[in-house]
TIFIKOL-899666 format. One record per residue (C-alpha): residue number from 0; residue in one letter; y, x, z negated. Coordinates in steps of 0.001 Angstrom, whole numbers, plus 500000, padded with zeros to 6 digits. Layout:
BEGIN
[site NUM, 'A', [Y, X, Z]]
...
***
This chain:
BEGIN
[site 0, 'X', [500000, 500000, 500000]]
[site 1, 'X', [503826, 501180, 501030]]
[site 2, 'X', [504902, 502892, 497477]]
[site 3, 'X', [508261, 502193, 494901]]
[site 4, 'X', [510268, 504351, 497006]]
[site 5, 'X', [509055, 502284, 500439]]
[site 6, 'X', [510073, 499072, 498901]]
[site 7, 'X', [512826, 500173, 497453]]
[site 8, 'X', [514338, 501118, 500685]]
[site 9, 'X', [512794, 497902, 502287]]
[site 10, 'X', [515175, 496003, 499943]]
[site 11, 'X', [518101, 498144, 500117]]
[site 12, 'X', [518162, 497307, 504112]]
[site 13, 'X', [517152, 493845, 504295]]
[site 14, 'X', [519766, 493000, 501453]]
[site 15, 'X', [522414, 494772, 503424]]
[site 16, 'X', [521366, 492241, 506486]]
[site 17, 'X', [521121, 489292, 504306]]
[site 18, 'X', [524203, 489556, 502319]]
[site 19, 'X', [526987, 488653, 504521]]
[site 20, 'X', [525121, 485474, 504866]]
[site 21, 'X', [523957, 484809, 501924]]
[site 22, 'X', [526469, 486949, 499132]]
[site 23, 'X', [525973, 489784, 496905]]
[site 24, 'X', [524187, 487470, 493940]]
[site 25, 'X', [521648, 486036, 496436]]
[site 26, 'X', [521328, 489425, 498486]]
[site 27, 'X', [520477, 491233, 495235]]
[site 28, 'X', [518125, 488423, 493473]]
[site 29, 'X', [515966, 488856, 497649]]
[site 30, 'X', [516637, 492367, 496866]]
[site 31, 'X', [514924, 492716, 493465]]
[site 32, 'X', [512209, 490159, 494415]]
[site 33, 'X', [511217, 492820, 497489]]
[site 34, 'X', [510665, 495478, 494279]]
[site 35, 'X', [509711, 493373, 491078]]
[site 36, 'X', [506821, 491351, 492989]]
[site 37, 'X', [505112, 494632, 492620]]
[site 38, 'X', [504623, 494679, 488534]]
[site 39, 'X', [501685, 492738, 489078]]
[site 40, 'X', [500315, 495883, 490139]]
[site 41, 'X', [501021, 497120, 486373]]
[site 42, 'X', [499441, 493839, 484757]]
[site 43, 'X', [496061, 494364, 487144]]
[site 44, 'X', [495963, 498003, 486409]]
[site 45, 'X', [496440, 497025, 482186]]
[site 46, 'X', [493803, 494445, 483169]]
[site 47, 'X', [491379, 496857, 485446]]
[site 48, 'X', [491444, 500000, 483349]]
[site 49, 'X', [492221, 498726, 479805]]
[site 50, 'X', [494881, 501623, 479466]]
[site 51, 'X', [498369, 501330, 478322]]
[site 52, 'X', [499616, 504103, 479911]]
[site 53, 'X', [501622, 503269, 482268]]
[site 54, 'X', [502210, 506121, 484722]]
[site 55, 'X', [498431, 505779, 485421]]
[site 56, 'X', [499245, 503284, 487867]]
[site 57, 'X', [500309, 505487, 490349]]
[site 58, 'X', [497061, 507498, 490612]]
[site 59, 'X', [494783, 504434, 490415]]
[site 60, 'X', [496683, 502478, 493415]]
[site 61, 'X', [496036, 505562, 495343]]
[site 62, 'X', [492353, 505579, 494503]]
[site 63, 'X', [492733, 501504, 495315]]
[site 64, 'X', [494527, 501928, 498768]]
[site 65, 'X', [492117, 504806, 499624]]
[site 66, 'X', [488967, 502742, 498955]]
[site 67, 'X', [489802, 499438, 500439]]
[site 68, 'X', [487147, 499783, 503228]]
[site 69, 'X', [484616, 500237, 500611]]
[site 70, 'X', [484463, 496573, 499673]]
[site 71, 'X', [487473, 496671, 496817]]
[site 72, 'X', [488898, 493524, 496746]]
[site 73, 'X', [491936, 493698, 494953]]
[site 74, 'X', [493970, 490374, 493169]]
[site 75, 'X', [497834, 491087, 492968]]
[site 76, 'X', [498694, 487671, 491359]]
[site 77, 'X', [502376, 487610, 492783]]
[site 78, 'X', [501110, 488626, 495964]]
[site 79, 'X', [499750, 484950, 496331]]
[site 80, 'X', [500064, 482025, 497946]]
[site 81, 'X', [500276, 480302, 494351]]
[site 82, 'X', [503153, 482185, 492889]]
[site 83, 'X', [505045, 482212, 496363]]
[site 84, 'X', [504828, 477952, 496170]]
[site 85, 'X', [505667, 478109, 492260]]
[site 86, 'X', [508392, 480560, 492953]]
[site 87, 'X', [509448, 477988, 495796]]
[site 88, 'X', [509540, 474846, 493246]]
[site 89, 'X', [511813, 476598, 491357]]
[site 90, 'X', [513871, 476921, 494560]]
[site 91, 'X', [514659, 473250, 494309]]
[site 92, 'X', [515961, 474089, 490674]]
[site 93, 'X', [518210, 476760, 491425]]
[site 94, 'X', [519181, 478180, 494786]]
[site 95, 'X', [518497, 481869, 493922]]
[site 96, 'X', [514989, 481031, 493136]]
[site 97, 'X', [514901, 480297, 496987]]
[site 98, 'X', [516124, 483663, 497515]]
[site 99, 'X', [513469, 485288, 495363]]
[site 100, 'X', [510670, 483185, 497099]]
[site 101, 'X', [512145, 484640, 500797]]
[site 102, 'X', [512085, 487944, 498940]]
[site 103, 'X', [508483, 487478, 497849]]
[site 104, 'X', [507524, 486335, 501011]]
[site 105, 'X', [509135, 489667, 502924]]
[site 106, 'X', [507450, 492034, 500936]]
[site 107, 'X', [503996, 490254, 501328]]
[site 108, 'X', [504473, 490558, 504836]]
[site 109, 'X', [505735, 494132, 505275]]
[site 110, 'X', [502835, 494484, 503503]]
[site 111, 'X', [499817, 492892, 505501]]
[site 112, 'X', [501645, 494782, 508500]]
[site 113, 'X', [500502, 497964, 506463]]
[site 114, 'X', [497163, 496640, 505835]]
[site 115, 'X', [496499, 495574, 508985]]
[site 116, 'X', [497781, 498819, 510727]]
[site 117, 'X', [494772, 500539, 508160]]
[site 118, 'X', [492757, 497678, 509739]]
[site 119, 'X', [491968, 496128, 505800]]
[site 120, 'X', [494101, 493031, 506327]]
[site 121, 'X', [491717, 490851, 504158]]
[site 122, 'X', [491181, 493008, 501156]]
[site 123, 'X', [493660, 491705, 499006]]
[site 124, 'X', [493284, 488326, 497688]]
[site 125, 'X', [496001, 486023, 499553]]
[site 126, 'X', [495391, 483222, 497323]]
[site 127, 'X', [493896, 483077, 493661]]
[site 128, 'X', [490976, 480677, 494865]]
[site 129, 'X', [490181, 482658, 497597]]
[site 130, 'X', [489626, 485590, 495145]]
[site 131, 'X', [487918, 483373, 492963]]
[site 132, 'X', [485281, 482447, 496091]]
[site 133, 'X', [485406, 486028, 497863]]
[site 134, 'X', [484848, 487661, 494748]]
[site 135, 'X', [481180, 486397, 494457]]
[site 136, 'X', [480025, 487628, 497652]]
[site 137, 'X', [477366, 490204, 497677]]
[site 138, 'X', [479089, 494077, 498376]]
[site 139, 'X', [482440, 492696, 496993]]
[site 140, 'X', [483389, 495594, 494425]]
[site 141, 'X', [486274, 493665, 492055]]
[site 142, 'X', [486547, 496032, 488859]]
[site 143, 'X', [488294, 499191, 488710]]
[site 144, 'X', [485487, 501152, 486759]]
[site 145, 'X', [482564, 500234, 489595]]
[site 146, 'X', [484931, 501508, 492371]]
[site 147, 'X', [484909, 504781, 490308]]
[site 148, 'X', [480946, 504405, 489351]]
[site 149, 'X', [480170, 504262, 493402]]
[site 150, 'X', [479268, 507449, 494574]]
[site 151, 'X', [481358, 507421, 498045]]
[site 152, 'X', [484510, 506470, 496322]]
[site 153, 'X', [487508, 508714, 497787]]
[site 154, 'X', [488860, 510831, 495482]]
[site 155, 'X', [492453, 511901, 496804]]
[site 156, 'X', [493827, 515961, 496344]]
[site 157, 'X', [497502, 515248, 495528]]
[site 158, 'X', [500038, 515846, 492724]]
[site 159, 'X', [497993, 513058, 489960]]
[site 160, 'X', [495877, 514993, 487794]]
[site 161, 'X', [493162, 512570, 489106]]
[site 162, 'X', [490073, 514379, 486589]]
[site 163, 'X', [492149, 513620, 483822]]
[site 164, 'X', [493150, 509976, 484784]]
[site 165, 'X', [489555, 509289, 485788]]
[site 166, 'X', [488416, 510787, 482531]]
[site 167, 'X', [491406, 509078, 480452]]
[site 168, 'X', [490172, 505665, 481859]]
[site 169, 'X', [486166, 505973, 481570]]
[site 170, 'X', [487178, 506320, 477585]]
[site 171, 'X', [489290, 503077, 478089]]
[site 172, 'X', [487886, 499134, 477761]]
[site 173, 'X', [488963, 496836, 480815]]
[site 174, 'X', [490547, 493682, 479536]]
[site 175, 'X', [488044, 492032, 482222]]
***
């Protein structure tokens, strides 16, 4: 998946296009929806790994993105169909709400461009149901510890101390 810095810029630019239409407020509530959406990354690694420490999330999205054709199916709960309608509801509350929904709604889409382009378009849950259904299917790997347990799992070289995070989280309990 694009990183912070990715979406970060993503915002920064479509902001700058929305905002003569739509004002600074609105512009910035689109813009921080294109970045916050993304802390449900955080809750699903707390969830995944059991660990509290936070910068771990970094190192195990890598692992994630670089095992998706592996079977991973991956649940980002604002990343679905669900929270983009209740999001949306809330729209006919309060008009920024619809701004945060079209926000929500960019980012999911830069973001299936990216998946598709790695040709794993279908590996993240679009809808909590879905999940629920997919996720019983024979091969479908859905927890964070038996991605790490399988023995072709991609291990990335990079800048993460991945041996320690790998070793940090086998000591941890998932929440699931």
């Amino acid at each position: 998946m694009p990183g912070i810095t990715t979406h970060c810029a993503q915002a920064a630019l479509s902001s700058a296009v929305i905002y003569p239409f739509a004002g600074g407020l609105n512009a910035a509530v689109f813009g921080l929806a294109v970045v916050l959406i993304d802390l449900d990354h955080v809750i699903e690694y707390v969830r995944q790994t059991g660990s509290y420490k936070l910068w771990g999330v970094f190192p195990s999205c890598t692992i994630v993105s670089n095992n998706l054709s592996r079977g991973f199916y991956v649940l980002n709960a604002f990343h679905t169909l669900e929270f983009l309608l209740i999001v949306g509801v809330l729209g006919l509350l309060h008009p920024a709400f619809f701004y945060a929904a079209a926000g929500v709604l960019w980012h999911c889409a830069l973001d299936l461009v990216m998946l598709a382009r790695k040709k794993v378009t279908f590996m993240r849950a679009l809808s909590i149901v879905e999940y629920i259904i997919r996720a019983r299917a024979p091969g479908t790997v859905t927890r964070f510890h038996d991605l790490m347990r399988k023995k072709d799992t991609v291990i990335p070289e990079g800048a993460w101390n991945y041996p320690r995070w790998i070793e940090h989280w086998r000591r941890c309990t998932p929440l699931c």
